[in-house]
N, C-alpha and C positions, 0 to 999 in steps of 0.2 A: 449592652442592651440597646436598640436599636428607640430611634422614637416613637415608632407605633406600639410597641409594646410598653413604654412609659404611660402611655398616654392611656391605654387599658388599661392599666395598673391604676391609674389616679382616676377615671373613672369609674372602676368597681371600688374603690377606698372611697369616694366622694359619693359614693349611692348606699354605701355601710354606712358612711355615719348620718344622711339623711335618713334612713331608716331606723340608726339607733334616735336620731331627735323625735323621729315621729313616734317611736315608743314612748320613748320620754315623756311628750308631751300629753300622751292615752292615759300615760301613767300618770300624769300630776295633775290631770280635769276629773281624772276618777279621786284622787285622794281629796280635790277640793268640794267633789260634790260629795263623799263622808262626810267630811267633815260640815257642810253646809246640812248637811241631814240630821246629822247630830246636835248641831246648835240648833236647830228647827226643833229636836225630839225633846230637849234641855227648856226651852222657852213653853212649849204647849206643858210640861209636865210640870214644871213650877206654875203656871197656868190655870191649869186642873187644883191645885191646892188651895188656889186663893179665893 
């Protein structure tokens, strides 16, 4: 294998796994804003009772 084709090889491998982080990262601002909603839905409904 010659260098120019290492060299596209490791930057199409290094643009996968930037794109799998930015998934990642879609993924776990969505899980924290659940979760921040939830605790939000949890606090007004014990709220409403008192």
């Amino acid at each position: 294998m010659n260098n120019q084709s290492e060299t596209k090889e490791v930057k199409e491998f290094s643009t996968r796994i930037e794109n799998n982080m930015d998934y990642f990262n879609i993924s776990l601002k969505r899980v924290e804003e659940k979760r921040k909603e939830k605790d939000f839905n949890v606090l007004t409904s014990f709220g409403d009772g008192m």
